[in-house]
N, C-alpha and C positions, 0 to 999 in steps of 0.2 A: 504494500500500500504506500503510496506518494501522495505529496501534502496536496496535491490537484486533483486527487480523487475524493478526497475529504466534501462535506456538505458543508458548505456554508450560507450563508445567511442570506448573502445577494442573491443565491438560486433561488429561481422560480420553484413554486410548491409543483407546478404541473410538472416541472423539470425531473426534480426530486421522487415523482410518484411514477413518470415513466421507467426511468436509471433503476430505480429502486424499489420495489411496491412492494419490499416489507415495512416501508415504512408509512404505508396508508392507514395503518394501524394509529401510530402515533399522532396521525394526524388529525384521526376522527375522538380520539382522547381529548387532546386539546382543545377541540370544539369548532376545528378549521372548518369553514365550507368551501362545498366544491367552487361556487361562484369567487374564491379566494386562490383558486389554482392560477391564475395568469400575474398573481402579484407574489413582490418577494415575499422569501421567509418573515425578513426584519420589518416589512413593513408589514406582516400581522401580527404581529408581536406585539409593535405599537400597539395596534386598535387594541387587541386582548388585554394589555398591560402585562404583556411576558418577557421576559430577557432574552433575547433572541440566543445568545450564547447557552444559556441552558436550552433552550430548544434545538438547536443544531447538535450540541454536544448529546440528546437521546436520541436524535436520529443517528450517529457518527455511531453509538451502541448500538443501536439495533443490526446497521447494514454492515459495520467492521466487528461486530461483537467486541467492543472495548469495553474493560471493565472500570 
């Protein structure tokens, strides 16, 4: 794994769920909606009031299994 394969926060949630769809999981946890997939991570974060950095860092667990 290289730090370019990593999630982060500027990726698009559609992007993130193609690349990756075990993390659709996570996403429906947080309360993401689908109408949220064309915008960054960080910027539903804002709306939700969540720290984008803990949200990328469970998705970064779920798809690399980091403990």
């Amino acid at each position: 794994m290289q730090f370019d394969d990593l999630i982060r926060a500027g990726m698009t949630i559609r992007e993130v769920k193609v690349n990756h769809p075990e993390t659709v999981e996570v996403f429906e946890k947080l309360g993401f909606r689908e109408s949220c997939d064309d915008c960054t991570i960080e910027s539903v974060c804002r709306k939700y009031a969540l720290l984008s950095q803990e949200v990328v860092q469970q998705l970064n667990r779920v798809v690399y299994r980091l403990a």
